[in-house]
C-alpha positions as CSV (number, residue, x, y, z in Angstrom):
1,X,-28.1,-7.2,7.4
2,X,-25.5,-7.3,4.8
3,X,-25.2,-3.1,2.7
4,X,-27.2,-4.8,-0.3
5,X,-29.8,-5.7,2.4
6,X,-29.9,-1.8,3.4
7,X,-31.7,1.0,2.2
8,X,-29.9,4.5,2.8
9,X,-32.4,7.4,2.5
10,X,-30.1,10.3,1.7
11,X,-31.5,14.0,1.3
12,X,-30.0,16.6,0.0
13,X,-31.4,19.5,-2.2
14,X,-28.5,20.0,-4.4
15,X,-28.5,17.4,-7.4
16,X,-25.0,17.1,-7.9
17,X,-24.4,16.3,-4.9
18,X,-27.5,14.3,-4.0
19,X,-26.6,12.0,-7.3
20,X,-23.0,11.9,-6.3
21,X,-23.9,10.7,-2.8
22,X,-26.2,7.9,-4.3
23,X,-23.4,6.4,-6.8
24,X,-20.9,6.9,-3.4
25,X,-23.6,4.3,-1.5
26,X,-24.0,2.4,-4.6
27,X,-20.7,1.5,-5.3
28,X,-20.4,0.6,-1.4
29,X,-23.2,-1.8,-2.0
30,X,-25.9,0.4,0.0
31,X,-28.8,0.4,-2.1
32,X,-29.6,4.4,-2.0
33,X,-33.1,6.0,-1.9
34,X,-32.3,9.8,-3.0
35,X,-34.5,12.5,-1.8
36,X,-34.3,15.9,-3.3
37,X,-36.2,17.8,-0.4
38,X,-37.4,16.4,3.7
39,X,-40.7,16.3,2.8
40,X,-40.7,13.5,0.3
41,X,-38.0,11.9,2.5
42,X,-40.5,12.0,5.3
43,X,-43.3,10.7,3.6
44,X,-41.3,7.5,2.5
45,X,-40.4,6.6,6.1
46,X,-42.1,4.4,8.6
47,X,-41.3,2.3,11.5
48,X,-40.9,-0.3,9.2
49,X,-38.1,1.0,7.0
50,X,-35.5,-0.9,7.3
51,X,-32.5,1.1,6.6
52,X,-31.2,4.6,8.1
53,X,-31.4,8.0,6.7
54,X,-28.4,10.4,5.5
55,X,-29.6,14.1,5.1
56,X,-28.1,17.4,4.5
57,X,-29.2,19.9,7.6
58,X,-29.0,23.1,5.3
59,X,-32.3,22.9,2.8
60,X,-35.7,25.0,2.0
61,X,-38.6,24.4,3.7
62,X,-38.2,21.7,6.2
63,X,-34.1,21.8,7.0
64,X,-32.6,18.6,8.1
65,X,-33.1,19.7,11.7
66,X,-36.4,19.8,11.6
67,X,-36.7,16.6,9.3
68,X,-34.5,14.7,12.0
69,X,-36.8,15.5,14.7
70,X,-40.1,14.4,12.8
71,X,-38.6,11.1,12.4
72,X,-37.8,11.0,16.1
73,X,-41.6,11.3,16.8
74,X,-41.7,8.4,13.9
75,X,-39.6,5.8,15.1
76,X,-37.1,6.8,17.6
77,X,-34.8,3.9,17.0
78,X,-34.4,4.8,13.2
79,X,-30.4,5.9,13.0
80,X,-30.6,9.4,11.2
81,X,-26.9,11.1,10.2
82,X,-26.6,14.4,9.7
83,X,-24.6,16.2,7.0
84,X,-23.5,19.7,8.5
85,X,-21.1,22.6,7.7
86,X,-18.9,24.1,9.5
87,X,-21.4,26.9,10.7
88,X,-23.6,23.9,11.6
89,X,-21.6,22.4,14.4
90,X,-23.3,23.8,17.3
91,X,-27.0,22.5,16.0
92,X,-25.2,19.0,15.1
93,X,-24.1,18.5,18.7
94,X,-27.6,19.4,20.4
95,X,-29.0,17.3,17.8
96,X,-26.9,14.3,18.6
97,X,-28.0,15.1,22.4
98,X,-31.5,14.5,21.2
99,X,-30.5,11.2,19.7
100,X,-29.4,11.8,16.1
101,X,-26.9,8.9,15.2
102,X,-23.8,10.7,14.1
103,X,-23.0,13.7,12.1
104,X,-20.2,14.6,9.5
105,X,-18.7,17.6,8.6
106,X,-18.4,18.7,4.7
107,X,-16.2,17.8,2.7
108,X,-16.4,15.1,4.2
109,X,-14.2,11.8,3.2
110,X,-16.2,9.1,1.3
111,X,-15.2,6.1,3.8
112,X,-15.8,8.5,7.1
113,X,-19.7,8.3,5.8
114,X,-19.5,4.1,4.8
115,X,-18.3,3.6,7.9
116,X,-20.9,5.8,9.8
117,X,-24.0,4.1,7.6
118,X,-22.0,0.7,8.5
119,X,-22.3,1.2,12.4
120,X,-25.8,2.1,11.9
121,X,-27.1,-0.5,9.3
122,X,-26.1,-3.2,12.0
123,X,-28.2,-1.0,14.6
124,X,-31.0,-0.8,12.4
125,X,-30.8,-4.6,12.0
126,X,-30.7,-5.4,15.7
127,X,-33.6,-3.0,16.3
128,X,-35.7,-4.7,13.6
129,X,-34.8,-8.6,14.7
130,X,-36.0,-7.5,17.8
131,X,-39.0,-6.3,17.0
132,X,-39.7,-9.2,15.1
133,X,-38.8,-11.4,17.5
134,X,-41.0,-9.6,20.0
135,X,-44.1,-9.6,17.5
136,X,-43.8,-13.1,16.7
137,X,-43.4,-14.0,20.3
138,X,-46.6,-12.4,21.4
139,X,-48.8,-14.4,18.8
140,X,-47.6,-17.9,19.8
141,X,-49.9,-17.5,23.1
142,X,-50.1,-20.9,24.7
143,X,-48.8,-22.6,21.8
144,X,-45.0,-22.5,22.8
145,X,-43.1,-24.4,22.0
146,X,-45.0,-24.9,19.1
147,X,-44.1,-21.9,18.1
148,X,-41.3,-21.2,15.0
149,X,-40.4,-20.7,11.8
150,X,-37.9,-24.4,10.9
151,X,-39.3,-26.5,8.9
152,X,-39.7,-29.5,11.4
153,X,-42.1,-27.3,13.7
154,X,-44.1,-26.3,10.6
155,X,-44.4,-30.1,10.1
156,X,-45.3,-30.5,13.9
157,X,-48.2,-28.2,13.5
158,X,-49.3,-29.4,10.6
159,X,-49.5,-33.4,11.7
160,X,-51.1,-32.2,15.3
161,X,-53.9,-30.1,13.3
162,X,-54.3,-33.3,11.0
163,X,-54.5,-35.8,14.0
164,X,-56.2,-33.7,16.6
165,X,-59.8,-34.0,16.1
166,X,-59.5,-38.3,15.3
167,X,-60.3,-40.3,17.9
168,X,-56.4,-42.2,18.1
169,X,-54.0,-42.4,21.1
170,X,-50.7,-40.7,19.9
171,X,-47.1,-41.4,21.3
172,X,-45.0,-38.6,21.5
173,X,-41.3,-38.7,21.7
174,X,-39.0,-36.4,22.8
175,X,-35.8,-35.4,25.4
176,X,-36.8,-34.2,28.6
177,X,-37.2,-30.7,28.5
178,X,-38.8,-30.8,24.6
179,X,-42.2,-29.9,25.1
180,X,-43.7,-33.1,25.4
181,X,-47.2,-31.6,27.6
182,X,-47.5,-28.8,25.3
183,X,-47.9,-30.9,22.3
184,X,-50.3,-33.4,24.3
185,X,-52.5,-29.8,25.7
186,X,-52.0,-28.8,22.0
187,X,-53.7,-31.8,20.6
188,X,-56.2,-31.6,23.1
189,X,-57.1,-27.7,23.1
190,X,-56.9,-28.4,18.9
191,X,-59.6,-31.0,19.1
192,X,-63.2,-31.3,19.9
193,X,-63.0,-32.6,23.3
194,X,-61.5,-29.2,24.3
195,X,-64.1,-28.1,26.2
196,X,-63.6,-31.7,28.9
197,X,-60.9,-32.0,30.9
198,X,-57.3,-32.6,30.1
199,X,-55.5,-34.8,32.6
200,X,-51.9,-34.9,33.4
201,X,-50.2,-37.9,34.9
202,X,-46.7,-38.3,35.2
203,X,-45.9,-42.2,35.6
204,X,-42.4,-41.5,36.9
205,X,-43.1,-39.1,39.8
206,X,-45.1,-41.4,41.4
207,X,-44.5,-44.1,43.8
208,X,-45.6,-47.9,42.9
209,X,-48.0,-47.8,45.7
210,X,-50.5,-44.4,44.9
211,X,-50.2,-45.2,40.9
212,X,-52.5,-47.8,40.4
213,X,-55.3,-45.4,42.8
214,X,-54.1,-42.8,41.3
215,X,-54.8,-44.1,37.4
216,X,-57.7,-46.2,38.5
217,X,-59.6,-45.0,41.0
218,X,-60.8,-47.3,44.4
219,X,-63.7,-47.5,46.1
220,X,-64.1,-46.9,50.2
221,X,-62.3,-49.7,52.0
222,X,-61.0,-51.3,49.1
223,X,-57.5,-51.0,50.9
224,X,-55.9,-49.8,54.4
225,X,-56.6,-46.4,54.3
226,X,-59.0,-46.0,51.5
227,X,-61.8,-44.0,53.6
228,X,-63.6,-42.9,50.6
229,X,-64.3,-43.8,47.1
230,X,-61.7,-42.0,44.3
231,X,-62.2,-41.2,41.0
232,X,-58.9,-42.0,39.0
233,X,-57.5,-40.0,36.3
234,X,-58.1,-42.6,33.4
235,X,-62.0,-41.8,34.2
236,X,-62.2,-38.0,35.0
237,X,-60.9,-37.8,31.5
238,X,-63.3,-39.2,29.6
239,X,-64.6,-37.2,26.9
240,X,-61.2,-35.3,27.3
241,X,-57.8,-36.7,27.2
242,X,-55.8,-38.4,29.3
243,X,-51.9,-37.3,29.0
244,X,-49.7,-40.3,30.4
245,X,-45.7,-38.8,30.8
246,X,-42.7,-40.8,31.1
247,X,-44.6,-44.0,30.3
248,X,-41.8,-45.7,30.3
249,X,-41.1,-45.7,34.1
250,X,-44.8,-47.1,34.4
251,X,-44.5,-50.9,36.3
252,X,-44.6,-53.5,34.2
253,X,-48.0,-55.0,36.4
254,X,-49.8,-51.7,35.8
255,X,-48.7,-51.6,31.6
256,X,-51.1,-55.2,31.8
257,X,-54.0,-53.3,33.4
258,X,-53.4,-50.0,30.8
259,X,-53.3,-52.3,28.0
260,X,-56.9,-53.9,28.8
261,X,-58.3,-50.5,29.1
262,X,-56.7,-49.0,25.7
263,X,-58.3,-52.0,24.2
264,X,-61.8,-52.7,26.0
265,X,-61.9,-48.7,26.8
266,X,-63.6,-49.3,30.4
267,X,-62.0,-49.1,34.1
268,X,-62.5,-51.2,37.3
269,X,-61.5,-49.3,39.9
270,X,-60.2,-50.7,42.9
271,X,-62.3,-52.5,45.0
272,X,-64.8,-53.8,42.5
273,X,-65.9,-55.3,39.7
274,X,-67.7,-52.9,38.1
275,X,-66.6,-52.1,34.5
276,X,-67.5,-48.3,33.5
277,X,-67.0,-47.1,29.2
278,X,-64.8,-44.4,28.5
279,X,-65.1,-41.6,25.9
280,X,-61.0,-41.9,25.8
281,X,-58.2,-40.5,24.0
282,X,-54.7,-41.2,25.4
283,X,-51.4,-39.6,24.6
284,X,-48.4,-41.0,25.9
285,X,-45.0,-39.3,26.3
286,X,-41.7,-41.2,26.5
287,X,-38.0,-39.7,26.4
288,X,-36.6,-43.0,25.5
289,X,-37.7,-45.1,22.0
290,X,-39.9,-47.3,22.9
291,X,-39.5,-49.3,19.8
292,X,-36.0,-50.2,20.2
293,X,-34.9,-53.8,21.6
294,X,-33.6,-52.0,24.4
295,X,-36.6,-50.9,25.7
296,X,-38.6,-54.4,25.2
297,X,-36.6,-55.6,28.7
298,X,-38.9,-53.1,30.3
299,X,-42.0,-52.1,28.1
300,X,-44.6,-54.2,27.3
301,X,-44.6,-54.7,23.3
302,X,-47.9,-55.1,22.6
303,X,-48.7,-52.0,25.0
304,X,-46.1,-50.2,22.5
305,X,-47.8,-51.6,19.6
306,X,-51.4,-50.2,21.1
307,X,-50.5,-46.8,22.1
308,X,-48.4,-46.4,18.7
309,X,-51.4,-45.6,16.3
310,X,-49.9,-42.3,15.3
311,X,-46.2,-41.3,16.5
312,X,-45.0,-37.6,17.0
313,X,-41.8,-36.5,17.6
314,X,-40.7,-33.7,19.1
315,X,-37.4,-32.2,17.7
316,X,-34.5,-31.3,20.0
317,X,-33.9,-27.5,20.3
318,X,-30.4,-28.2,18.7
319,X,-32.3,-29.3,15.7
320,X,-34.3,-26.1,15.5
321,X,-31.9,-23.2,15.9
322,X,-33.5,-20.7,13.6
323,X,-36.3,-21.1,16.2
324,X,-34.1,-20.3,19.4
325,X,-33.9,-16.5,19.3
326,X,-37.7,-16.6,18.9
327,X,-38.6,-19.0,21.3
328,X,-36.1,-16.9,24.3
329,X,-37.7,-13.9,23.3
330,X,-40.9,-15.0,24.2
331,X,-39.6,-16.4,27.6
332,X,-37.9,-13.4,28.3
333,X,-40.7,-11.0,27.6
334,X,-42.7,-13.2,29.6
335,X,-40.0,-13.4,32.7
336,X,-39.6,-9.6,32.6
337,X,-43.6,-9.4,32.7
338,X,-43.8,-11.9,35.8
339,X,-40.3,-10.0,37.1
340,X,-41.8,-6.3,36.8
341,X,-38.8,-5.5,34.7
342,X,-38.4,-4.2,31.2
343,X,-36.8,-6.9,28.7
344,X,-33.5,-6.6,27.7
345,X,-33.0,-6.3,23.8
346,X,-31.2,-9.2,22.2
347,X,-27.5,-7.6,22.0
348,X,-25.4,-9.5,19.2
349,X,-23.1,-11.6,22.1
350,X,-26.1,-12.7,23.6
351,X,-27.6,-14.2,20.2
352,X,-24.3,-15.1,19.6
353,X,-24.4,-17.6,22.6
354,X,-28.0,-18.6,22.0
355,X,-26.9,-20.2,18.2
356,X,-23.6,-21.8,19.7
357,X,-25.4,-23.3,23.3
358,X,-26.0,-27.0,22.1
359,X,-29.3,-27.3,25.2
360,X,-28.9,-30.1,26.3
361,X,-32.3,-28.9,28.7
362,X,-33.9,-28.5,25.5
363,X,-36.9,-25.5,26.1
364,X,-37.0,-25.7,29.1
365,X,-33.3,-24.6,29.9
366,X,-33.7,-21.5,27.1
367,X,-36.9,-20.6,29.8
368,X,-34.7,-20.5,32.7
369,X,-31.8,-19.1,30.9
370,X,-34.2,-16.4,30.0
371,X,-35.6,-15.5,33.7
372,X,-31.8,-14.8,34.2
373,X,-31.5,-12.7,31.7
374,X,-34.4,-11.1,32.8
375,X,-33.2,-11.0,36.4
376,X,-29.9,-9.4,35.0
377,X,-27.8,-12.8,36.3
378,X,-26.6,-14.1,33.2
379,X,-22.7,-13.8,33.9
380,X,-21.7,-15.0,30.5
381,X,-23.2,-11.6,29.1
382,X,-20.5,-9.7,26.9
383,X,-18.3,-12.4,27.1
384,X,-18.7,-13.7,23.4
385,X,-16.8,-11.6,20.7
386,X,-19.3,-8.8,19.7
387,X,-19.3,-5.7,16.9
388,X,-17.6,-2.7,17.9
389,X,-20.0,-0.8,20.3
390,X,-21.5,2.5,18.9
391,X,-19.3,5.5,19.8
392,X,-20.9,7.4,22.9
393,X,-21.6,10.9,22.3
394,X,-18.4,12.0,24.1
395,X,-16.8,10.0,21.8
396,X,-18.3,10.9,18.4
397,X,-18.0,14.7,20.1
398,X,-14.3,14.7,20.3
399,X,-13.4,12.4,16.9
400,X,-15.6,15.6,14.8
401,X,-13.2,18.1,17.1
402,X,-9.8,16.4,16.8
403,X,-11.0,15.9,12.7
404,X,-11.8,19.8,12.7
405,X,-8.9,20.9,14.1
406,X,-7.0,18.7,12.0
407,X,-8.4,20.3,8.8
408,X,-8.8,24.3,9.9
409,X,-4.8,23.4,10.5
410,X,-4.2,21.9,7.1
411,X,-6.1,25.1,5.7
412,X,-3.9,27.4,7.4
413,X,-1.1,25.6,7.0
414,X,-0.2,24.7,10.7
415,X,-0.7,29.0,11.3
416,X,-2.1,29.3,15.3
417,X,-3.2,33.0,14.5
418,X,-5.5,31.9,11.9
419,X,-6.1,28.7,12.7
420,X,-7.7,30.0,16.4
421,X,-9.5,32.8,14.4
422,X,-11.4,30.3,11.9
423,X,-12.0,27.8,15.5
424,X,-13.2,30.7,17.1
425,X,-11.6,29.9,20.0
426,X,-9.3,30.9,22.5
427,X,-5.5,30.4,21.7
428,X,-4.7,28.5,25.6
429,X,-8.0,26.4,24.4
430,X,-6.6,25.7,21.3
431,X,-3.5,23.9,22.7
432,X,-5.6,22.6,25.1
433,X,-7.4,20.8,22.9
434,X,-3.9,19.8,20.6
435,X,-2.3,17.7,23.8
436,X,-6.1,16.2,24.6
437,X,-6.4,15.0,21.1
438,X,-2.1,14.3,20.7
439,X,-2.2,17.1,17.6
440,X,1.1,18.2,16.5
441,X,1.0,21.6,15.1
442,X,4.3,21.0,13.1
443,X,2.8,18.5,10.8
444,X,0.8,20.8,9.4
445,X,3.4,23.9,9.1
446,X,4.1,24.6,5.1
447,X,7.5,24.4,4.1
């Protein structure tokens, strides 16, 4: 979120300084949204603002204070920086307890507050890629990884919608790890045979011996072993579809017998000669192109040419990286779900190392990657370059002392009497405070 991307609601009830705050954030390139009271201020904001607010703690009506806490009950994760006096120091510091961003003493220097608003613009923006990321996540249901925003997988969608409900056997390719069953349960579940099974075979996890049963059925005794007649998977998914992955590693005798029943749509199982019609729709899955002349010393051609009606490719991860953050923040919501853990946010070193990853595992190593994260075992975590963390509240604590001191001393002109008296403190805490925050009294002595 570059400033021009971010909205700074600033509040304050005095005009000349409420305009002069809005040219500051203008000429930094904030786009400023100037509130002359809390109320209206209040009224403008919603968990969907995008930017952070600035407001004055010293107003009428509703004070800062007050207006800080109502936006807490709001949207706790919207950054609010308080402007305070000196008077107001106490309230700041229970305020920043209570999980107010910062807050900045008047006068206060112009690039003190640019910096502040900088820190927690790139907050805000992490807070609301998040919750984007999570919202989209949680509507792509069983769809993944159909799921995204690129171009090519809004091209996907749109061809498997157009081809799902005609009656064609489609080829998908795409690396292992793509997606390749999620598109063939996609076409299926998109189509009018939805409601008949959908079978899954996959031709290279299976021996040369069970395929043939397996795809076409047998009847009792049609071989040693046999003991009772078998339904194959080509027939239990008639009227549904019939997903066939790694086609490629299918034997070459078996392509022959496939090839018949793409074309006569009818089985004989094993063991007889009975023919029996198919309602069929098959959709094959390779990793490999089956097209290429490599591929012809081991796939049939003209089993290529009958199962490549309609071809659908599947693009690599690496060729969809606007889609990756989305995608892993599905699988990570999901992980922590199945885990019993809260999910992470997405920190900037972590996206960082999403966009650069090249996944060679395609989705299915961003899914595993994101049960780590889950599981809190990523060990790359914080180890790209990142922002500079926000300051703790020990740490914003003692920069507003050290910068208070600082200026009471400059006041004073480096005088301890009157410098402890406008503190308030205790002279052996004064120069307790001087060698904690390495202040030398003598740099600020007149003359």
């Amino acid at each position: 979120m570059s400033a021009a991307e971010t909205t700074v609601a600033f509040v304050d009830d005095d005009a000349d300084l409420r305009e002069a705050g809005a040219q500051a954030l203008a000429l930094a390139g904030w786009t400023p949204l100037p509130f002359a009271d809390a109320r209206a201020a209040l009224a403008a904001l919603s968990p969907e603002f995008p930017g952070i607010l600035v407001t004055d703690i010293r107003m009428p009506g509703m004070d800062g204070l007050d207006l800080f806490r109502a936006v807490r009950r709001l949207d706790p994760d919207l950054p609010v920086i308080l402007i305070t006096g000196h008077g107001d120091i106490a309230m700041a510091v229970d305020a920043l307890r209570e999980g107010a961003y910062d807050f900045i003493a008047k006068p206060y220097a112009t690039d003190r507050l640019m910096q502040s608003i900088g820190r927690a613009a790139e907050k805000r923006r992490l807070v609301m890629e998040n919750r984007r990321l999570r919202a989209l996540a949680e509507t792509g249901g069983d769809d993944l990884p159909l799921i995204g925003e690129s171009p090519a997988m809004e091209r996907l969608r749109r061809t498997l919608r157009q081809i799902a409900d005609a009656d064609v056997d489609v080829l998908v390719e795409g690396e292992t790890g793509s997606g390749k069953e999620v598109v063939a349960s996609a076409l299926h579940h998109w189509s009018r045979r939805a409601a008949k099974p959908f079978v899954a075979l996959n031709c290279g996890a299976l021996p040369e011996t069970v395929i043939e049963s397996e795809l076409f059925g047998h009847e009792a005794g049609a071989f040693t072993g046999a003991a009772k007649r078998r339904v194959g998977r080509i027939e239990h998914s008639s009227g549904g579809t019939l997903f066939l992955d790694e086609i490629e590693s299918m034997p070459a005798a078996l392509q022959v017998k496939l090839l018949r029943v793409l074309e006569t749509r009818e089985v004989e199982p094993l063991g007889t000669n009975e023919r029996r019609a198919l309602d069929l729709r098959v959709v094959a899955a390779a990793k490999v192109d089956l097209g290429s002349a490599e591929a012809r010393a081991y796939f049939r051609e003209d089993l290529f040419y009958r199962l490549n009606v309609v071809t659908v490719r599947i693009p690599p991860l690496r060729e969809r990286g606007s889609d990756i953050a989305l995608l892993f923040s599905h699988f990570l919501r999901r992980a922590a779900e199945r885990f019993r853990r809260e999910p992470p946010s997405l920190s900037p070193a972590l996206l960082q190392r999403l966009a650069s990853h090249s996944w060679p595992g395609n989705v299915r190593e961003l899914a595993h990657h994101a049960e780590r994260v889950a599981l809190g075992l990523d060990p790359d975590e914080g180890a790209a370059s990142t922002p500079s963390p926000t300051p703790t509240l020990p740490e914003r604590v003692d920069r507003f002392e050290a910068e208070t001191i600082r200026q009471v001393l400059a006041e004073n002109g480096g005088d301890v009497r009157r410098t402890v008296e406008a503190l308030g403190i205790p002279r052996k805490t004064f120069y307790d405070k001087l060698q904690r925050h390495g202040i030398s009294r003598r740099d600020f002595a007149e003359g």
